[in-house]
Each structure stands twice: as structure tokens, then as C-alpha cells.
C-alpha positions in Angstrom: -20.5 -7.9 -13.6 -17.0 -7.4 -11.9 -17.1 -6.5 -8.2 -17.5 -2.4 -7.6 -14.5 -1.5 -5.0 -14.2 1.7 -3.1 -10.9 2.0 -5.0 -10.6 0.2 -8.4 -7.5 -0.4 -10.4 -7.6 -1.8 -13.5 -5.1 -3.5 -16.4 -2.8 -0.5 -14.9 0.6 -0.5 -17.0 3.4 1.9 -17.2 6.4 2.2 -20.0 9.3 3.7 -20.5 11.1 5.1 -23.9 14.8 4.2 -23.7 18.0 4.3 -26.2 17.6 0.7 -26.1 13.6 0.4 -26.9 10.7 0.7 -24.7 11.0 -0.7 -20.9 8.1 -1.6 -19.1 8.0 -1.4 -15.6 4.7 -2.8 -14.9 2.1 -4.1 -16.8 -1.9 -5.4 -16.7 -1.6 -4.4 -12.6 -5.1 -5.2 -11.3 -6.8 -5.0 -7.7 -9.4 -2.9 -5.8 -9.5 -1.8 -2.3 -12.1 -1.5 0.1 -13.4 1.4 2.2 -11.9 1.6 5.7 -9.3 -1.2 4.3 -5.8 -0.3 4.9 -3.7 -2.4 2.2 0.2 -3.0 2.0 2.3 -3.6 -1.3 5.5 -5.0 -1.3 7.8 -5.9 -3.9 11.7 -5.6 -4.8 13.1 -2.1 -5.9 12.3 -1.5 -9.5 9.3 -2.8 -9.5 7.3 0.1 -9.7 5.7 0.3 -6.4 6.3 3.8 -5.8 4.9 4.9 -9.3 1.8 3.0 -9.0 1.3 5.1 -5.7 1.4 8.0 -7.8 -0.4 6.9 -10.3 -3.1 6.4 -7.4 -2.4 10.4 -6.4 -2.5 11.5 -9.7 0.9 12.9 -9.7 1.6 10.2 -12.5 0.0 9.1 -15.6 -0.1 5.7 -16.4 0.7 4.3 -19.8 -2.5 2.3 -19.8 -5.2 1.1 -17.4 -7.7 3.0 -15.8 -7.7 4.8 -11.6 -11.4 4.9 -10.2 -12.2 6.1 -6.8 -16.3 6.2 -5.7 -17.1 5.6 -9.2 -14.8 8.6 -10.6 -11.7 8.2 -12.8 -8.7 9.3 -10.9 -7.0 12.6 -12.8 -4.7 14.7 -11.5 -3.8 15.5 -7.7 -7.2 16.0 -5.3 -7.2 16.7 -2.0 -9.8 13.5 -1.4 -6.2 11.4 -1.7 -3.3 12.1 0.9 0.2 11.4 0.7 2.9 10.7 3.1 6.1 10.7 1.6 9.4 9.2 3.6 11.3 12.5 3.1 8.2 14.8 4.7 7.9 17.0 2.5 7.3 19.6 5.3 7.4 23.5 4.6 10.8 24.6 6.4 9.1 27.7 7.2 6.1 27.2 9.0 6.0 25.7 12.4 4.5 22.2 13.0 0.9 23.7 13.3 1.1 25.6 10.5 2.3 23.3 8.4 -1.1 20.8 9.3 -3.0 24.3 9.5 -1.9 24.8 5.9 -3.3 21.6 4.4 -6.6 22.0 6.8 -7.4 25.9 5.4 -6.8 24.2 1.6 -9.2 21.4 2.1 -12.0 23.3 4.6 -11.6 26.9 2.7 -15.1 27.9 4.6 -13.8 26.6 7.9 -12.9 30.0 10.7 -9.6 30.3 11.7 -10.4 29.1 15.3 -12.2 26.2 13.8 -8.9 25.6 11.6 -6.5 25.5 14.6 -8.3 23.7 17.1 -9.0 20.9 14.7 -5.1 20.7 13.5 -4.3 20.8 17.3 -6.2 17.8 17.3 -4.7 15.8 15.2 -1.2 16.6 16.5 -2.1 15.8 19.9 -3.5 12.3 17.9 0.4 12.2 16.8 1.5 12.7 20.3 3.2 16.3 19.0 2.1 18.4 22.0 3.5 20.8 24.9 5.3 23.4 23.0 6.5 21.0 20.2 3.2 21.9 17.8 5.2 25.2 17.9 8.4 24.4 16.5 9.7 24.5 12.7 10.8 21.3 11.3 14.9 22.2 11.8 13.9 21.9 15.5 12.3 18.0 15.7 13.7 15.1 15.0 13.1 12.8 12.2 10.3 10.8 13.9 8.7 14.2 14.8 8.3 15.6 11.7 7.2 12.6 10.3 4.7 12.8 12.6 3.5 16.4 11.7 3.4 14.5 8.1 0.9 12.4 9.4 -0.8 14.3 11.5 -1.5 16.3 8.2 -2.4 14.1 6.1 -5.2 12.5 8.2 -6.3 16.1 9.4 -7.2 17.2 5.9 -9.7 13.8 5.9 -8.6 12.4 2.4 -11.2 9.7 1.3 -7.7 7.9 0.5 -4.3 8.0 2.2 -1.4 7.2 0.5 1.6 6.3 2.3 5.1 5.8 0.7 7.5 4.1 3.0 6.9 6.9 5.9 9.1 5.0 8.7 12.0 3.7 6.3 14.0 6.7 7.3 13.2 5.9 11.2 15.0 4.1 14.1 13.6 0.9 14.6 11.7 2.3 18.0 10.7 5.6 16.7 9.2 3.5 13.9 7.5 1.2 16.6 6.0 3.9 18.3 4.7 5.9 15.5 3.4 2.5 13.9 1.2 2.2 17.2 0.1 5.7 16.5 -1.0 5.3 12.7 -3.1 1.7 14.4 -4.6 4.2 17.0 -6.0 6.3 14.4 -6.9 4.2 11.6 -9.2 2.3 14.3 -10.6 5.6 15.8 -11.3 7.0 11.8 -11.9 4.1 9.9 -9.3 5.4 7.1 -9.1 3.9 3.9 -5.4 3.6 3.3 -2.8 1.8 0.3 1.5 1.8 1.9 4.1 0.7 0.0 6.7 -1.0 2.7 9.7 -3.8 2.5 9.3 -4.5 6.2 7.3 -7.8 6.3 6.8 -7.4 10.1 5.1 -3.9 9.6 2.8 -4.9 6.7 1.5 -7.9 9.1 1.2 -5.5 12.1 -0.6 -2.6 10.0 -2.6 -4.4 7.0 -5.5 -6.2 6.3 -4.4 -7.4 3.0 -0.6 -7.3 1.2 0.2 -7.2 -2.0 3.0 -8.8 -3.1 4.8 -8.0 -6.4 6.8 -9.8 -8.9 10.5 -8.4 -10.1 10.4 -5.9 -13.4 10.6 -5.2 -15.2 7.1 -6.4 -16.7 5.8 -6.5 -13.1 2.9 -7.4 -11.8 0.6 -7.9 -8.5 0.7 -11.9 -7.9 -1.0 -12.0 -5.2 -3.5 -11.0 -2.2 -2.7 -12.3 0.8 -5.5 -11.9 3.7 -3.8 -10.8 7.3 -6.2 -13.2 9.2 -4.9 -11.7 12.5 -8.0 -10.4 14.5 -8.1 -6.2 15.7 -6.8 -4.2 18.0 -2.9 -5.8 17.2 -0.3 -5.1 19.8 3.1 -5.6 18.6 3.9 -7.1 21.7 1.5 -10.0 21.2 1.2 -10.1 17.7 3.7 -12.7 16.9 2.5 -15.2 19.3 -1.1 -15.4 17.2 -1.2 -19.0 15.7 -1.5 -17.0 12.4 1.8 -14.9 12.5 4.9 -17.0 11.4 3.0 -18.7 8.5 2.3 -15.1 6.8 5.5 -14.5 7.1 7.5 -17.4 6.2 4.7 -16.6 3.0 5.7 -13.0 2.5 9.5 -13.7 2.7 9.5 -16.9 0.8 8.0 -15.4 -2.3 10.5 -12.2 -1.9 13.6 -14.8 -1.7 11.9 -16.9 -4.7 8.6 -16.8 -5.9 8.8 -13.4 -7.2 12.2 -14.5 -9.7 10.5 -17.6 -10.4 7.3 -16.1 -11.3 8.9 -13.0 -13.3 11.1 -16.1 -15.3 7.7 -18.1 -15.9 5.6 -14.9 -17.1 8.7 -14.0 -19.0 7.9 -17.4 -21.1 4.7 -16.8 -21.3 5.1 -13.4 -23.2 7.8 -15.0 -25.5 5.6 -17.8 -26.1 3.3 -15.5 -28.4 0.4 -16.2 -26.4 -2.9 -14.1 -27.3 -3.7 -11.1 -24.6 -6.4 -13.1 -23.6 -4.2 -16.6 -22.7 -1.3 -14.4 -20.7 -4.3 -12.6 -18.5 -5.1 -15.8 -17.1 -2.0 -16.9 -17.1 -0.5 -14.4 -15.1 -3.7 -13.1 -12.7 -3.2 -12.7 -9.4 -4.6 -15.2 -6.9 -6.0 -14.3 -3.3 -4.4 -16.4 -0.4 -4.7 -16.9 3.1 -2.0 -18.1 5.4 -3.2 -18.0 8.6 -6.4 -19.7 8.1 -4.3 -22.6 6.4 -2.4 -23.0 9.3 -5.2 -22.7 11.6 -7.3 -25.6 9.6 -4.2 -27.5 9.5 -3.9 -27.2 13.1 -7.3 -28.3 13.9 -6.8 -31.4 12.6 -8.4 -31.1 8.8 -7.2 -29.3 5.8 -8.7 -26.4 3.8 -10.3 -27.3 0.2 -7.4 -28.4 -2.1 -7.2 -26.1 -4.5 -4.6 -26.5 -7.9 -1.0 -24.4 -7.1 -2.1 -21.2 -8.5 1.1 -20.3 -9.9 1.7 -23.7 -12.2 1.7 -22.7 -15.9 -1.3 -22.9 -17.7 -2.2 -26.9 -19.3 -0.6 -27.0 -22.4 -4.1 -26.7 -24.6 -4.3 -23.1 -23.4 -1.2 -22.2 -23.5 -0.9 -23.0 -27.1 -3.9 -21.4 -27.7 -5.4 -24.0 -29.4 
């Protein structure tokens, strides 16, 4: 029986009518995530990250596949998922508190007004959006700032999953920093479970547990799972002088220079080959890897189990089917 995940995707796909025939963007996407684990994805642009997240939100159907979450099929938006977009989607409106007070009253209908503000206050303050700036409408904070009251309103409403699509891509590199520091801060102190798409290979080490790396579309796919063996709390500062750093990612970055073509080119042939379903699944699963630990074994004088490159085509017997 296949391992039960807090969060379980499964053969996920997603296709596209054209005036040229049907494109798909993604196909047979598999992986689960963990409660309390906060996963990254990362792929090149048209590779359907984004859709997949909102697949996960249900504010997109998938063309096949299946979304569980605690043992229920994922259909249609709930407020047990949150989303952080990177334009943040704030009502112009409404002051910073009332925006978070907004999402609050929807998920906690019973709660008392009092109760209500004093917990959205809360998670502002978390944000580090306080004296008088809890008060302001969004035309009056900066970018960072409202991306803050983004946050801050996503976690207040408690979602059993956050979703987070790119949130600091539209930041200066030190407002990103800080709010980075931030999301650590209260993903430690809540124990949220939580799936980000990102390009920055630097922020998916600092912030994840595990990355997901995607090949190009189209006919895209999760490759693999690669374990951030870099022990908690992380400090920026520090971070990149952990033995385990650098080789995670000269991994990440080498398979977005290379790996990802070559591996879109080889699945490519594997397709054409007429394989059955059965001989390309294998073909094409994704494998789990581990950088830092490699490095760490190799450093200590004696090398990890040799396992077979995980990515070499399949021995011509099963390729043919035969």
C-alpha cells in the first residue's frame, strides 16, 4: 500500500485544446507532502508550476489525476488552503486590518468582533505591521508592506495548507530578506504546512525542507526530490557556510542549466518510442536525492551506497517492452 501523505498528488496532468492540437503542459505529476513540511517547486516558465498551485487551491481543474488533503479529494476553493499571490490581491478599500479581519470573520464566523481583531492584530504584529501602519489602506504601504498584510492573512485565517506563489518576486532583494526571516519565524512558531513556487535557488534552500524540481514543457513533470539536509533554525547569515550549502545548489542550478532540457529531450523519446503507460511511468518517475548528505559522507572520508544514475534510460528489455 502506497505511503498516506498529509497532502497527496497523484498522476496529476493538465492539457490544453489548441488550433494546432492538444498541448500538454504537464503530465503523470506525482508527490505528497507532509504535515508541518514546507516544500518548494521550481522549474522554468511554462512549465506549469503556477497551475499545479491552483490545482492544489482548487481554483483549477486538472485534466487528470487526483488532489487529496487528510484523506479528502481536493474540489473547489476552501478556506482549509491559503494563498499568497505575488500581486496581493489586497482589497483597495479596506485598511490593513480589515483586510486580515476580513479573511478571519470568513473562516471563524462564530468568533466576536473583539475576538476577531485582537487575533488579526496578532498576526500583523507577527508580520512586523504595527504602530499605526495596521491602519493604513494598501495605496499607503509599500510593496513589501502589503505583502506582508498578504501574509499576515493568510496565516491568520489558519489554513491546514498555505499556498504561496512567488510572494517576494516583486520585492527588493532586502525587503525580500527580511520578510523571508519573517515567514521562518512563523512557520517555526506554527508548525504550517506549506507548498511555494520560487526561481530563487538561494530562497528555496533558506525556506524548504524539500524542492521540487521540474523538467521543461511542455509534457512536464516533477523529476526530482531533493532533501534540504541543513539543520533548523537557518539564519541567512550563516546558512551558506553549512558544509551542506553549495552542493544543493550547484544541484539545483545544474539541473535548471541542463538536466531539466536533457531530461524533457530523453522523456520526449521515450513517448515517441511507443512505450506502454506502464514502461514510461518508470521510466520517467521522479527519484528522491540528497546533496548535502553526499557531500557530508564524502567528506568524512567514505561514500554513500552507490546507487545506478537515476536519470539513465531504462535497459533496453524494458524499454522495448519485451
Amino acid at each position: 500500500m502506497a505511503e498516506q501523505h498529509f497532502l497527496d498528488i497523484t498522476h496529476l496532468a493538465k492539457r490544453f485544446d489548441t488550433e494546432h492540437g492538444e498541448l500538454t503542459v504537464f503530465d503523470d505529476v506525482s508527490f505528497g507532502l507532509d504535515k508541518g513540511e514546507f516544500v518548494c517547486i521550481i522549474g522554468h516558465s511554462g512549465c506549469g508550476k503556477s497551475t499545479i498551485l491552483n490545482v492544489l487551491a482548487g481554483l483549477d481543474s486538472p485534466s487528470g489525476g487526483e488532489v487529496y488533503m487528510a484523506g479528502k479529494e481536493v474540489r473547489g476553493p476552501s478556506l482549509e488552503r491559503g494563498v499568497v499571490f505575488q500581486n496581493y490581491s489586497l482589497l483597495p478599500w479596506r485598511s490593513a486590518l480589515s483586510n486580515v479581519e476580513f479573511g478571519v470573520r470568513a473562516r471563524f464566523p462564530g468568533w466576536s468582533k473583539s475576538r476577531v481583531r485582537e487575533h488579526s492584530l496578532q498576526y500583523l504584529h507577527m508580520v512586523g505591521l504595527k504602530d499605526g501602519a495596521e491602519h493604513r489602506k494598501p495605496s499607503a504601504l509599500s510593496g513589501g508592506m502589503r505583502q506582508r498584510v498578504s501574509i499576515a492573512r493568510a496565516f491568520a485565517t489558519q489554513p491546514q495548507l498555505l499556498l504561496l506563489d512567488e510572494p517576494f518576486g516583486a520585492l527588493d532583494a532586502l525587503t525580500r530578506g527580511t520578510i523571508q526571516d519573517e515567514l521562518l519565524k512563523i512557520c517555526a512558531e506554527t508548525h504550517q504546512t506549506v507548498f511555494m513556487i520560487t526561481h530563487d535557488v538561494d530562497e528555496a534552500i533558506l525556506l524548504a525542507d524539500r524542492i521540487l524540481l521540474m523538467t521543461n514543457g511542455p509534457h512536464a513533470r516533477v523529476a526530482e526530490s531533493v532533501k534540504v539536509s541543513i539543520e533548523r533554525p537557518r539564519d541567512r547569515t550563516t546558512i551558506v557556510h553549512d558544509a551542506g550549502y553549495y552542493p544543493i545548489r550547484t544541484h539545483l542550478v545544474d539541473f535548471l542549466v541542463s538536466r531539466s532540457r536533457e531530461l524533457s529531450d530523453r522523456d520526449d523519446a521515450v513517448r515517441d518510442a511507443g512505450h506502454t503507460r506502464e514502461v514510461q511511468a518508470e521510466a520517467m518517475a521522479p527519484v528522491e536525492v540528497d546533496p548535502a548528505a553526499d557531500a557530508r559522507a564524502e567528506a568524512a572520508g567514505f561514500a554513500r551506497p552507490h546507487a545506478p544514475d537515476p536519470h539513465a534510460p531504462p535497459p533496453l528489455k524494458a524499454v522495448n517492452g519485451n
